[in-house]
N, CA, C and O atoms as a Maestro MAE file, in Angstrom:
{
 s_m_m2io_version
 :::
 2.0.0
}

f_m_ct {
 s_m_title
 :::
 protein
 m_atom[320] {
  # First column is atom index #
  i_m_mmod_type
  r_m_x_coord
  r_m_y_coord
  r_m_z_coord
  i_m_residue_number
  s_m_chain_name
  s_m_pdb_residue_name
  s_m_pdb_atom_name
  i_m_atomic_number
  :::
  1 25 0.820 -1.196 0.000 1 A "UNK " " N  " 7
  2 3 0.000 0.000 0.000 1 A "UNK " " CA " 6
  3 2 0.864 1.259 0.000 1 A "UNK " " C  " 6
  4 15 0.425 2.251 -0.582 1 A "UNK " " O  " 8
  5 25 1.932 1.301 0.541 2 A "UNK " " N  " 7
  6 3 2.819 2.068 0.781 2 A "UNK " " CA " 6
  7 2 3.550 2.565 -0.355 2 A "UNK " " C  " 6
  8 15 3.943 3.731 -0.402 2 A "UNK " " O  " 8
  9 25 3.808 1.469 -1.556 3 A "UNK " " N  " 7
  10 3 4.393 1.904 -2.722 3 A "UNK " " CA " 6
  11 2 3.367 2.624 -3.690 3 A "UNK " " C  " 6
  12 15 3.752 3.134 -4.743 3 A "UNK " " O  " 8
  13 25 1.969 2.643 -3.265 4 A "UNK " " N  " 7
  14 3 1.033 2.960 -4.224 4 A "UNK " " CA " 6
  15 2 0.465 4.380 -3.740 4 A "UNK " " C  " 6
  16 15 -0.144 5.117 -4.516 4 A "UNK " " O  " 8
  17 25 0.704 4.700 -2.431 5 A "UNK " " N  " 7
  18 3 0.933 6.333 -2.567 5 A "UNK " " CA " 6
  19 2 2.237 6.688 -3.106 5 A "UNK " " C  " 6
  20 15 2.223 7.610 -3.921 5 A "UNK " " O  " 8
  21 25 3.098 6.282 -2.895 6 A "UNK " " N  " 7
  22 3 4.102 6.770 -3.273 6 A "UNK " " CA " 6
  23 2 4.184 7.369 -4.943 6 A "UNK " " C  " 6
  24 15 4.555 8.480 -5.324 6 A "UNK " " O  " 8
  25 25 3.689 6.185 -5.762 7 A "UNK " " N  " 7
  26 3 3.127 6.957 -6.849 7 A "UNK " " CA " 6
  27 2 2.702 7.839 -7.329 7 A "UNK " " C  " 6
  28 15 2.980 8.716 -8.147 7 A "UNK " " O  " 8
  29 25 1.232 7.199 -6.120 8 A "UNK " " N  " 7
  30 3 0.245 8.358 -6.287 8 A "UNK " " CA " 6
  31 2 0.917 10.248 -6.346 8 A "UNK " " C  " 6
  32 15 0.602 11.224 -7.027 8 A "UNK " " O  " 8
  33 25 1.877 10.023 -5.318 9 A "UNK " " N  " 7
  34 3 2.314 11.451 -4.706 9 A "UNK " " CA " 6
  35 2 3.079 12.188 -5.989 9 A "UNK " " C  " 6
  36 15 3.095 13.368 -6.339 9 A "UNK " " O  " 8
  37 25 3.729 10.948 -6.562 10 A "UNK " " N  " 7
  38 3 4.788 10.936 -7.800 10 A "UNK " " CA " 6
  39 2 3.926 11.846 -8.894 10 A "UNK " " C  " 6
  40 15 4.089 13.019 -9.230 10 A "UNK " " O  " 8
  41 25 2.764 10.675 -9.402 11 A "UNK " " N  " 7
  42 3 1.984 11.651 -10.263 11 A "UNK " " CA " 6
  43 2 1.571 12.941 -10.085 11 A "UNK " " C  " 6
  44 15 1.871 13.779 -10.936 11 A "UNK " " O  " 8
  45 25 0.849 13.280 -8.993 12 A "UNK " " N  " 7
  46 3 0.437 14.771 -8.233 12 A "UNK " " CA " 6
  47 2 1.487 15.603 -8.268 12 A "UNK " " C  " 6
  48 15 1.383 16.768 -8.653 12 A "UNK " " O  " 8
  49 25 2.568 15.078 -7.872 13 A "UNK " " N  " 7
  50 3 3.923 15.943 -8.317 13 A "UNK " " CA " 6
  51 2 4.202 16.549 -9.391 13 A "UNK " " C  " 6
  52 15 4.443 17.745 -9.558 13 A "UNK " " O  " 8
  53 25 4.158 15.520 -10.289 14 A "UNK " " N  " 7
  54 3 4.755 16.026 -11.896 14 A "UNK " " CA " 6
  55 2 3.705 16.645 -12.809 14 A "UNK " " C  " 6
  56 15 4.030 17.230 -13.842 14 A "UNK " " O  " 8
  57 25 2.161 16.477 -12.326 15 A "UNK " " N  " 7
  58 3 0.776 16.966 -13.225 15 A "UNK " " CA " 6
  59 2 1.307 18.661 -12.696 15 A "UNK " " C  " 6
  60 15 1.657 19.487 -13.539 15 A "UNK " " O  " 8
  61 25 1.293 18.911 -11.506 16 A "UNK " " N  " 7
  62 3 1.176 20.329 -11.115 16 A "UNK " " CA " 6
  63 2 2.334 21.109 -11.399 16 A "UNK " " C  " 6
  64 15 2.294 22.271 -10.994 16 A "UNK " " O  " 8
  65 25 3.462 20.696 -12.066 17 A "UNK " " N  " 7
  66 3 4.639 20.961 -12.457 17 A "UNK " " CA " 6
  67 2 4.248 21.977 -14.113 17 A "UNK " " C  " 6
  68 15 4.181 21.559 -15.269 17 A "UNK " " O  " 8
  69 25 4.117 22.954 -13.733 18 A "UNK " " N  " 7
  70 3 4.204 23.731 -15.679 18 A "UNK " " CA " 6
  71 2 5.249 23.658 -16.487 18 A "UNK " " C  " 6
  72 15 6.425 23.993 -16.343 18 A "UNK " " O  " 8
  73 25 4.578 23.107 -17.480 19 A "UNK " " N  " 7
  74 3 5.474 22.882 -18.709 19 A "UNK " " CA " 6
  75 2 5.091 24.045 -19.812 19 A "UNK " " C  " 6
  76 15 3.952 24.503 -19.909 19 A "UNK " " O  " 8
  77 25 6.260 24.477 -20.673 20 A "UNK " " N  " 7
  78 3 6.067 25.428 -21.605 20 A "UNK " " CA " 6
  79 2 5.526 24.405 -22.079 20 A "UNK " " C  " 6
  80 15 5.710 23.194 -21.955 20 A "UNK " " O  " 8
  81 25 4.149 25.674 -23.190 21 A "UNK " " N  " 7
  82 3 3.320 24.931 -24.182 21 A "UNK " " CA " 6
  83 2 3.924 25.427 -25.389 21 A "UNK " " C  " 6
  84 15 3.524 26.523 -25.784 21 A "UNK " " O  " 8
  85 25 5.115 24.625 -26.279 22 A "UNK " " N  " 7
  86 3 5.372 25.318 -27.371 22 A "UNK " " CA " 6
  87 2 4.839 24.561 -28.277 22 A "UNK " " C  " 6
  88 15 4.709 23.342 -28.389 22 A "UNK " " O  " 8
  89 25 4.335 26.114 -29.371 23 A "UNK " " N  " 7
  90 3 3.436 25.474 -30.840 23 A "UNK " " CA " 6
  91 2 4.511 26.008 -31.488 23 A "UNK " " C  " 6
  92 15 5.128 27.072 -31.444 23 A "UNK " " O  " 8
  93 25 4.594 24.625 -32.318 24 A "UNK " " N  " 7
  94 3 5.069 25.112 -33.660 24 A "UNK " " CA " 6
  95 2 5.108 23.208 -34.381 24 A "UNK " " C  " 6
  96 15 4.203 22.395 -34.194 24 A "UNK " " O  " 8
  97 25 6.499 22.918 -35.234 25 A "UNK " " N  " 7
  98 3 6.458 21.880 -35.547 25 A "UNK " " CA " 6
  99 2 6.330 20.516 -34.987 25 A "UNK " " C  " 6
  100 15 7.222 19.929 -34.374 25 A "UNK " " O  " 8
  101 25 5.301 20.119 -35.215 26 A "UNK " " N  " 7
  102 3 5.289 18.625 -34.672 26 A "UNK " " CA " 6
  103 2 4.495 18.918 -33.322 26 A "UNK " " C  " 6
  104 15 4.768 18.038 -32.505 26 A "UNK " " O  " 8
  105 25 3.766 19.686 -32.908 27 A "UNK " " N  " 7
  106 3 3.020 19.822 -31.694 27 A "UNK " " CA " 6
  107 2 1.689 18.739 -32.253 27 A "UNK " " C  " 6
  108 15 1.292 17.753 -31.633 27 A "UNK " " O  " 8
  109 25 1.279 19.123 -33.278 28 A "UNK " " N  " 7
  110 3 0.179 17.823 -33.423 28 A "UNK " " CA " 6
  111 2 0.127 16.299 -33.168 28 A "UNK " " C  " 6
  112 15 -0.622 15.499 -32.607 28 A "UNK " " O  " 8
  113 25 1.477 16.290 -33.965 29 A "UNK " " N  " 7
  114 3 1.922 14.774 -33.961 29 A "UNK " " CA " 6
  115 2 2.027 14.393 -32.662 29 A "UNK " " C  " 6
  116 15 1.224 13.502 -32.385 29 A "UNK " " O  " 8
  117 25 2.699 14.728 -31.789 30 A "UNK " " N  " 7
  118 3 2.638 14.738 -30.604 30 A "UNK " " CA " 6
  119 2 1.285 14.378 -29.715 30 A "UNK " " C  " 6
  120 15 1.070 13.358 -29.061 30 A "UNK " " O  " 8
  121 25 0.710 15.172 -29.841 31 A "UNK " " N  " 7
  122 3 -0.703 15.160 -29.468 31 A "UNK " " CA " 6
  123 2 -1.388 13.921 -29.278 31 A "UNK " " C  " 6
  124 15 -1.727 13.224 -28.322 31 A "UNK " " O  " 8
  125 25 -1.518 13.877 -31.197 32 A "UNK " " N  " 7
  126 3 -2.224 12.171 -31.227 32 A "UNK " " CA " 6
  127 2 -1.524 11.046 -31.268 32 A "UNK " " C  " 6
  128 15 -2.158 10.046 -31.605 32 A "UNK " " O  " 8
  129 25 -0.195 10.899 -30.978 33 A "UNK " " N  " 7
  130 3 0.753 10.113 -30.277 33 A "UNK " " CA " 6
  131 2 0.614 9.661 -28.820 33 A "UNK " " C  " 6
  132 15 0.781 8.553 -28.311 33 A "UNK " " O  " 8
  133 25 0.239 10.906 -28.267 34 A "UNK " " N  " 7
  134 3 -0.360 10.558 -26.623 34 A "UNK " " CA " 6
  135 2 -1.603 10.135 -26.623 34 A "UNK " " C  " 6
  136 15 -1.834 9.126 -25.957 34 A "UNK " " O  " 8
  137 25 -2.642 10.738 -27.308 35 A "UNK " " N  " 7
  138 3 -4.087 10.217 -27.388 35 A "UNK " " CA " 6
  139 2 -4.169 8.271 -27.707 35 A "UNK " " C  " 6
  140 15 -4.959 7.468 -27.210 35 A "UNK " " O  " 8
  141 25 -2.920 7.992 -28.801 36 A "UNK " " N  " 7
  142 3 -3.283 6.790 -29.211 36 A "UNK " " CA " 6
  143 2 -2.330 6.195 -27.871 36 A "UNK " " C  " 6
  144 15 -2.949 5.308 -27.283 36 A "UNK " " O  " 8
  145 25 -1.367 6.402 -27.442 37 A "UNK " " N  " 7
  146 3 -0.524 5.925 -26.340 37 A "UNK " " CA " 6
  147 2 -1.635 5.446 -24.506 37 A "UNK " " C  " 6
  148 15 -1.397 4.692 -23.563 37 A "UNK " " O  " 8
  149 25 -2.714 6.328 -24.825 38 A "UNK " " N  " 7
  150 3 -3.510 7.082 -23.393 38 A "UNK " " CA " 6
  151 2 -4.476 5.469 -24.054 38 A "UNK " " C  " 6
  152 15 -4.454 4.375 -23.491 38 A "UNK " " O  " 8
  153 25 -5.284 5.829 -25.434 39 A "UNK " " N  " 7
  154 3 -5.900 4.272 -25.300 39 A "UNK " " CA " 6
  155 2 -6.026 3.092 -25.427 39 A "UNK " " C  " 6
  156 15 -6.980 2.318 -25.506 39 A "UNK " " O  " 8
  157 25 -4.161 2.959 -25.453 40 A "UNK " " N  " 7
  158 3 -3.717 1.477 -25.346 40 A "UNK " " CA " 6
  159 2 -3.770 0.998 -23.883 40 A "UNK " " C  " 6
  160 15 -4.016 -0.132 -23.460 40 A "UNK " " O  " 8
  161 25 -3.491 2.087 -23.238 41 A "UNK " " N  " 7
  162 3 -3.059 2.042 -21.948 41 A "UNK " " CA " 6
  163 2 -4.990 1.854 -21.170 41 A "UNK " " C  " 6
  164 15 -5.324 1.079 -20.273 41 A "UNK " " O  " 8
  165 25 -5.559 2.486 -21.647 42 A "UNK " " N  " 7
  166 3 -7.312 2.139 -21.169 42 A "UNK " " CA " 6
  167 2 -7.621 0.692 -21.730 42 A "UNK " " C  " 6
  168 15 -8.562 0.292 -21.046 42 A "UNK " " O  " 8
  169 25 -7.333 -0.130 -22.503 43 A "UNK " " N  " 7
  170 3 -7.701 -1.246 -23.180 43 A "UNK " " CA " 6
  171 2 -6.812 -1.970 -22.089 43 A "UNK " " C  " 6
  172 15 -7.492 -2.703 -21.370 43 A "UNK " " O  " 8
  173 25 -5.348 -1.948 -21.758 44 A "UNK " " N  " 7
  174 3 -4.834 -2.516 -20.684 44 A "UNK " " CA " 6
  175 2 -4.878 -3.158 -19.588 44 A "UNK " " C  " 6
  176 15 -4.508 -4.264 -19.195 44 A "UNK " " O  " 8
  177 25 -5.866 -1.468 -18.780 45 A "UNK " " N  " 7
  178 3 -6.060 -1.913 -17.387 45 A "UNK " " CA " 6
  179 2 -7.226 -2.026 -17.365 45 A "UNK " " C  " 6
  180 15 -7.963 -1.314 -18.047 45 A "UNK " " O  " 8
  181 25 -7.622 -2.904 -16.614 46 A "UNK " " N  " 7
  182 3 -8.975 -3.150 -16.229 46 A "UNK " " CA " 6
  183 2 -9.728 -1.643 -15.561 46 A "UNK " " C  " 6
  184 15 -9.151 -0.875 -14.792 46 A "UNK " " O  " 8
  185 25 -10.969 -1.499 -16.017 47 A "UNK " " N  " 7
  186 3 -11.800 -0.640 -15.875 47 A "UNK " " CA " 6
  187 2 -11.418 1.074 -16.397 47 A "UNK " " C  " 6
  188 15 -11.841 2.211 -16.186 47 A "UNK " " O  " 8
  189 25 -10.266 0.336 -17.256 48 A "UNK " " N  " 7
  190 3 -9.680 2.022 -17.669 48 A "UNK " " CA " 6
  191 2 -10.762 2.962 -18.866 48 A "UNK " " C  " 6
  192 15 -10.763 4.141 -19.217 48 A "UNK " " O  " 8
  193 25 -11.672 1.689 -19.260 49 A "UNK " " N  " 7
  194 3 -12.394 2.508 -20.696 49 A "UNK " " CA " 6
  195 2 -13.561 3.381 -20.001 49 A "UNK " " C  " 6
  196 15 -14.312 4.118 -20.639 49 A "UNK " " O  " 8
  197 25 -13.600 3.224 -18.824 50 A "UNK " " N  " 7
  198 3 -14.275 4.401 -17.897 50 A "UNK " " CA " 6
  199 2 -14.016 5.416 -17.289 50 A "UNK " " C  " 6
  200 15 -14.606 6.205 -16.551 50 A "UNK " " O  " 8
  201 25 -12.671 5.234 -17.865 51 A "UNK " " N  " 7
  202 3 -11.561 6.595 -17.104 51 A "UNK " " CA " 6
  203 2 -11.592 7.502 -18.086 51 A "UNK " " C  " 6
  204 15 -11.074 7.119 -19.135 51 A "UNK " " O  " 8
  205 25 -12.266 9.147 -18.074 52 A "UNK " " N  " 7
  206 3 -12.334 9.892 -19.239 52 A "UNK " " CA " 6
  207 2 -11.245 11.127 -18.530 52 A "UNK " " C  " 6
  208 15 -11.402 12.270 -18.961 52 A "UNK " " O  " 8
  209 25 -10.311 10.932 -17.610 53 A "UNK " " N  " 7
  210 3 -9.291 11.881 -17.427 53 A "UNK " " CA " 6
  211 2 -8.372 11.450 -16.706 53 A "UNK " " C  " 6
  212 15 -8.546 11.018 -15.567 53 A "UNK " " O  " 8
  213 25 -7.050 11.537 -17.422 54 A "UNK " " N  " 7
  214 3 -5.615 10.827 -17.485 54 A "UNK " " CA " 6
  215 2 -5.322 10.867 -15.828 54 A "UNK " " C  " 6
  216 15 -4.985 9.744 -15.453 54 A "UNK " " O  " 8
  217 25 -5.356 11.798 -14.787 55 A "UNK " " N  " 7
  218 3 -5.218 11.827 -13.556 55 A "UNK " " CA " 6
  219 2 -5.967 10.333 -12.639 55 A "UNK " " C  " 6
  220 15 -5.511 9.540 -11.816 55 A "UNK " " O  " 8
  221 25 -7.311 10.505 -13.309 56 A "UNK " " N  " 7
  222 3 -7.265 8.810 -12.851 56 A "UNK " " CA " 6
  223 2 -6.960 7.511 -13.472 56 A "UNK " " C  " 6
  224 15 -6.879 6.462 -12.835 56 A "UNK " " O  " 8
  225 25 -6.752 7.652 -15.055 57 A "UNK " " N  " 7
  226 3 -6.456 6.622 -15.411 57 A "UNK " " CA " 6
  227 2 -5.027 6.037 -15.343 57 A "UNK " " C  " 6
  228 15 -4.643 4.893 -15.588 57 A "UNK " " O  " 8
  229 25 -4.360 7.107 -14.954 58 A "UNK " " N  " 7
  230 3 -2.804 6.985 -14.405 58 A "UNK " " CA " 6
  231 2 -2.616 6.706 -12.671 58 A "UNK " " C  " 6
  232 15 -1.603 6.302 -12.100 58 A "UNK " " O  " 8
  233 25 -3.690 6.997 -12.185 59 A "UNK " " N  " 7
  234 3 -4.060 6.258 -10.707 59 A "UNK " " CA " 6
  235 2 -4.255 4.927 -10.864 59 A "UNK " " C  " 6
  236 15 -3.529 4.168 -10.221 59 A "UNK " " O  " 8
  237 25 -5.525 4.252 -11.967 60 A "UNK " " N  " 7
  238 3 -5.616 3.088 -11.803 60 A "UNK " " CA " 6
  239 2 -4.888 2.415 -12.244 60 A "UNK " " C  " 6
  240 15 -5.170 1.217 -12.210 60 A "UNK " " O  " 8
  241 25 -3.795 2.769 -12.779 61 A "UNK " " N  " 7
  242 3 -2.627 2.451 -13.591 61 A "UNK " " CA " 6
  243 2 -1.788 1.753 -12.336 61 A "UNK " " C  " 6
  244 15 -1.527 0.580 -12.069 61 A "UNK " " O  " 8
  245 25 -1.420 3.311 -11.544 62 A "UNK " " N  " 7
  246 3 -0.027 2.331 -10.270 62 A "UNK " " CA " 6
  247 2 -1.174 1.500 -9.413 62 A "UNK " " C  " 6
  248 15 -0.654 0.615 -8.732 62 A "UNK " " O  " 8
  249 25 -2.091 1.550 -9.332 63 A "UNK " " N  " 7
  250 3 -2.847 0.639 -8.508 63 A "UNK " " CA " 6
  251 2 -3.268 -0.992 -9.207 63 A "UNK " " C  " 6
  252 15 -3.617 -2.099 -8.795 63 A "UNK " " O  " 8
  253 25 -3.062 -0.506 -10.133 64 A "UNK " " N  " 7
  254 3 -3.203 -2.483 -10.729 64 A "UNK " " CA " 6
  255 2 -1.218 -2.892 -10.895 64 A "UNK " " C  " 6
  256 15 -0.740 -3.992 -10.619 64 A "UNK " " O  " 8
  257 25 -0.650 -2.041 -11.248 65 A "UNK " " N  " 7
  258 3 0.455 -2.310 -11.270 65 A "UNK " " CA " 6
  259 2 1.456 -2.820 -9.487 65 A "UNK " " C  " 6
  260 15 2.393 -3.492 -9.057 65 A "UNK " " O  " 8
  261 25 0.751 -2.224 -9.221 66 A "UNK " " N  " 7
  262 3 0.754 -2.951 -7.258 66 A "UNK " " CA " 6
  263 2 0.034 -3.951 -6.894 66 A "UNK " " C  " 6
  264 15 0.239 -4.811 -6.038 66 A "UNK " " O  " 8
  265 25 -1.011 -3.745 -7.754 67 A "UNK " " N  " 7
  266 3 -1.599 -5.597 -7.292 67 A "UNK " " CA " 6
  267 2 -1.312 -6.401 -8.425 67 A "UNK " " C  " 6
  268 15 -2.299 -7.105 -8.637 67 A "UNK " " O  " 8
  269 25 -0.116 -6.690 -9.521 68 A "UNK " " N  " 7
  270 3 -0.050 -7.340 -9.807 68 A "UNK " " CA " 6
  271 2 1.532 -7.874 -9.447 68 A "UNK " " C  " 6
  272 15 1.841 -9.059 -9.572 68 A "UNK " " O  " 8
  273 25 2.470 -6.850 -8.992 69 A "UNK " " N  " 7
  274 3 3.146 -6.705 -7.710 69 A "UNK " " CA " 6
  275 2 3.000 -7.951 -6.131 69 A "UNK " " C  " 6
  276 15 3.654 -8.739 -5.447 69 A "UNK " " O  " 8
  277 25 1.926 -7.470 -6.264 70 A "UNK " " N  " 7
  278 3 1.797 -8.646 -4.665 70 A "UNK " " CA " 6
  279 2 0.922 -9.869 -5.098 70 A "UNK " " C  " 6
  280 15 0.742 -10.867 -4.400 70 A "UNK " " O  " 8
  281 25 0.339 -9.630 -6.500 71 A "UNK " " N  " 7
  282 3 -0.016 -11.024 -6.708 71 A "UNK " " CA " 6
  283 2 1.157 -12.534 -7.572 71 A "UNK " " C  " 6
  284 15 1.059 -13.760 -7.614 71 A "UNK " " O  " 8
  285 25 2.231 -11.435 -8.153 72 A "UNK " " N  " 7
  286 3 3.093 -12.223 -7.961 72 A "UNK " " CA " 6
  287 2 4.468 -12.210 -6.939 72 A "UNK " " C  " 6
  288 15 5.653 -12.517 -7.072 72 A "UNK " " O  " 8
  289 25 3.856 -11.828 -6.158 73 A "UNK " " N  " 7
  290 3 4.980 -12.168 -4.732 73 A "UNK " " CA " 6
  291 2 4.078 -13.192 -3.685 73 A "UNK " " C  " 6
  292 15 4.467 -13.731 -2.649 73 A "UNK " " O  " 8
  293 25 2.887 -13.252 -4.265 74 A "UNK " " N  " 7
  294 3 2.078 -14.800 -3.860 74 A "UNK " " CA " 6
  295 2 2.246 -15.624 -4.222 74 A "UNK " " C  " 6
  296 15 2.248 -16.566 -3.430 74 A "UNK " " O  " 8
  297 25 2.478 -15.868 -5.493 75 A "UNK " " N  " 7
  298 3 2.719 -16.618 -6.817 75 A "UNK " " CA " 6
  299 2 3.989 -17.823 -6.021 75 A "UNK " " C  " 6
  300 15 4.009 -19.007 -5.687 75 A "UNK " " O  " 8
  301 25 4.784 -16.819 -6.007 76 A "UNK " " N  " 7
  302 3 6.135 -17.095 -5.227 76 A "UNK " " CA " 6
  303 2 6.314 -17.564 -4.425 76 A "UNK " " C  " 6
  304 15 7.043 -18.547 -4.297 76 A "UNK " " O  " 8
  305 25 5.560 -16.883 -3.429 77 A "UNK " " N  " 7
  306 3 5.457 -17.974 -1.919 77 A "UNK " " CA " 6
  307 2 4.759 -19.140 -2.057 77 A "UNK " " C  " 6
  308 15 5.124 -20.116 -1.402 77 A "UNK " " O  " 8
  309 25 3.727 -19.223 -2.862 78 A "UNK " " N  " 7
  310 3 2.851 -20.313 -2.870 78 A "UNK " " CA " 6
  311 2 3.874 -21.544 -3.758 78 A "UNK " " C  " 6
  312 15 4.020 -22.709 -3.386 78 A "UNK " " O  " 8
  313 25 4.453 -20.964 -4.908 79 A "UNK " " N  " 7
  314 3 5.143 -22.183 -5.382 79 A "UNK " " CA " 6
  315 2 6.654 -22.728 -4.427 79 A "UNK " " C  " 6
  316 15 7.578 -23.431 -4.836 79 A "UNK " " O  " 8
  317 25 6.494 -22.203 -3.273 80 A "UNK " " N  " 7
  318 3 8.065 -22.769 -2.898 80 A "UNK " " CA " 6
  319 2 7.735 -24.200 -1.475 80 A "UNK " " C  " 6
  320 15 8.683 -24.813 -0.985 80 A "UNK " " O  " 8
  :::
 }
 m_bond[319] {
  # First column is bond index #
  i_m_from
  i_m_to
  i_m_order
  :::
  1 1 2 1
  2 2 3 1
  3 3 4 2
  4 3 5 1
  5 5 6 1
  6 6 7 1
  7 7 8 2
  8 7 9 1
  9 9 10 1
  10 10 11 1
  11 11 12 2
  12 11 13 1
  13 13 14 1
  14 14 15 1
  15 15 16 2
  16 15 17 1
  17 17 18 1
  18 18 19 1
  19 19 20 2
  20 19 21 1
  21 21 22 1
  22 22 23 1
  23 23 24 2
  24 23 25 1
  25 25 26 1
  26 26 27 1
  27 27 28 2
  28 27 29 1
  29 29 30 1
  30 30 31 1
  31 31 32 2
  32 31 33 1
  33 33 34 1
  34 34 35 1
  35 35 36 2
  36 35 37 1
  37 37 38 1
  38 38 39 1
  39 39 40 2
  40 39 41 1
  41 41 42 1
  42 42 43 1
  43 43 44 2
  44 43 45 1
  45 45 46 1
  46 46 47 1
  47 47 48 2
  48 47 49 1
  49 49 50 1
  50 50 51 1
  51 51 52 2
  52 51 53 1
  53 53 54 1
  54 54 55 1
  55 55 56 2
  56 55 57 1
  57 57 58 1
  58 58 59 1
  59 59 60 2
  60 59 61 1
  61 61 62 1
  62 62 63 1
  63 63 64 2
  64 63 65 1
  65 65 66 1
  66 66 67 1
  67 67 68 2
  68 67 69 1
  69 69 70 1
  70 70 71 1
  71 71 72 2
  72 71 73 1
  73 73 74 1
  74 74 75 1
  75 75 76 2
  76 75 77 1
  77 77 78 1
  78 78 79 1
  79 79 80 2
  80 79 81 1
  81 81 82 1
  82 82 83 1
  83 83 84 2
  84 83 85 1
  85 85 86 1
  86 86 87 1
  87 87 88 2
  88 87 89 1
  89 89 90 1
  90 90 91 1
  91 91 92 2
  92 91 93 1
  93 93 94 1
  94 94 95 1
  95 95 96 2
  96 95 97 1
  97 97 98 1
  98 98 99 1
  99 99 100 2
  100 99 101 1
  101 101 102 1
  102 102 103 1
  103 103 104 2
  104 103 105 1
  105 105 106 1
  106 106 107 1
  107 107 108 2
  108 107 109 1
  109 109 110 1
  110 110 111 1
  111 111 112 2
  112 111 113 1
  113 113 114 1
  114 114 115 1
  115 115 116 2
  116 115 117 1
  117 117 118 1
  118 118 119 1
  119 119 120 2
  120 119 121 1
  121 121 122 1
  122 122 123 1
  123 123 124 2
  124 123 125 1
  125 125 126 1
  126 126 127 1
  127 127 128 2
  128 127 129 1
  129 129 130 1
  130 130 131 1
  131 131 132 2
  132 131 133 1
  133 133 134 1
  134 134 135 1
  135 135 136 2
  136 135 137 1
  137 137 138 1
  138 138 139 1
  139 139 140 2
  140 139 141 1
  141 141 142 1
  142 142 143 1
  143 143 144 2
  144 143 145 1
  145 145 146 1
  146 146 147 1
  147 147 148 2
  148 147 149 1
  149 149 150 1
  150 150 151 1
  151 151 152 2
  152 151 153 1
  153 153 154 1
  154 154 155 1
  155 155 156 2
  156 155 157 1
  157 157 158 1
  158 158 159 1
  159 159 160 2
  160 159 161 1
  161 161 162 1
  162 162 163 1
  163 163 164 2
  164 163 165 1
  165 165 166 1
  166 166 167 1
  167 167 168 2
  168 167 169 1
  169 169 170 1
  170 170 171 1
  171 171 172 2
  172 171 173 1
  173 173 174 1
  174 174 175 1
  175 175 176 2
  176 175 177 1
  177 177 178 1
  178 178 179 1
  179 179 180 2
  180 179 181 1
  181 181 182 1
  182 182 183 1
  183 183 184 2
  184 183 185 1
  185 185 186 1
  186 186 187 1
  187 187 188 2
  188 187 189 1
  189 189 190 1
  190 190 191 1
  191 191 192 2
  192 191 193 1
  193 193 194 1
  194 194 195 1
  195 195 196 2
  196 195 197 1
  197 197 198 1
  198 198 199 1
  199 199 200 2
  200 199 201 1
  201 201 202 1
  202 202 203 1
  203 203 204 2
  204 203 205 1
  205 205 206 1
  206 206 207 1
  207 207 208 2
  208 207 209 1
  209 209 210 1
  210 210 211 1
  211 211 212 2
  212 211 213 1
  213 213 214 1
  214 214 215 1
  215 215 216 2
  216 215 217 1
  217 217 218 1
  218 218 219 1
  219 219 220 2
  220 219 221 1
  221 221 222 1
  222 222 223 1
  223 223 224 2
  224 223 225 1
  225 225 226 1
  226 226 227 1
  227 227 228 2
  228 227 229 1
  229 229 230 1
  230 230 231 1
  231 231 232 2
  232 231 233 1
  233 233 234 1
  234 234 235 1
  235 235 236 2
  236 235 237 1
  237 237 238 1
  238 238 239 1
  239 239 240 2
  240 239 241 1
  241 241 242 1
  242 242 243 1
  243 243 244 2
  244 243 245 1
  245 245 246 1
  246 246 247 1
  247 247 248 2
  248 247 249 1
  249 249 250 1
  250 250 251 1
  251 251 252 2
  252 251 253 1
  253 253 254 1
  254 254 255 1
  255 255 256 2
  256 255 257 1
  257 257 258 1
  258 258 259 1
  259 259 260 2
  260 259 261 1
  261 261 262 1
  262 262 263 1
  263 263 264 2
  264 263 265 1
  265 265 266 1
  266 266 267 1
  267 267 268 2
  268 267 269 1
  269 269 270 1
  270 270 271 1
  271 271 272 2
  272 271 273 1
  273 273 274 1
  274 274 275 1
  275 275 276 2
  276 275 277 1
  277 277 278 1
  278 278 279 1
  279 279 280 2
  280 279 281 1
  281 281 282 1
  282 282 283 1
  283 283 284 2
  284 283 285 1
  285 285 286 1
  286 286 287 1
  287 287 288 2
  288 287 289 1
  289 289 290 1
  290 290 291 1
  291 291 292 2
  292 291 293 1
  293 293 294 1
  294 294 295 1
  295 295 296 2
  296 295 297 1
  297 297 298 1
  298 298 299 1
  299 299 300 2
  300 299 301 1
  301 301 302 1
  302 302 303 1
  303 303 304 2
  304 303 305 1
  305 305 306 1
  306 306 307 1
  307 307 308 2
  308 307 309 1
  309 309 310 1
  310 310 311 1
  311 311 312 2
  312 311 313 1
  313 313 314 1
  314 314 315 1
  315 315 316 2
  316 315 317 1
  317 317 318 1
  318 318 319 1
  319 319 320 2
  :::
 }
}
């Protein structure tokens, strides 16, 4: 549980961080590079195609990525 705030705090960190918005070449491409990147990543995690803003779908992100974390550190114990 402990590693999954830690995330959490990680993300909250770096969203509130301003980044220059520069337009010019290749700002589009960019764009729909992340858009198609954002709904591979919703097809991924479970219950992500209900996530319509990246702040939580990048929550449910470190939170399945922690339980799949301790479900194979079960895995482990159970096979020894």
């Amino acid at each position: 549980m402990e590693e999954s705030k830690r995330y959490k705090r990680m993300v909250k960190q770096s969203m509130g961080k301003k980044k220059n918005n520069k337009e010019g070449h290749g700002s589009r491409s960019g764009s729909g590079l992340l858009r198609m990147k954002v709904r591979k990543l919703q097809i991924l995690i479970p219950g992500g195609k209900r996530c319509n803003h990246p702040n939580l779908l990048l929550s449910k992100t470190v939170d399945y990525i922690f339980y799949l974390k301790l479900k194979l550190r079960l895995l482990k114990a159970l096979s020894y």
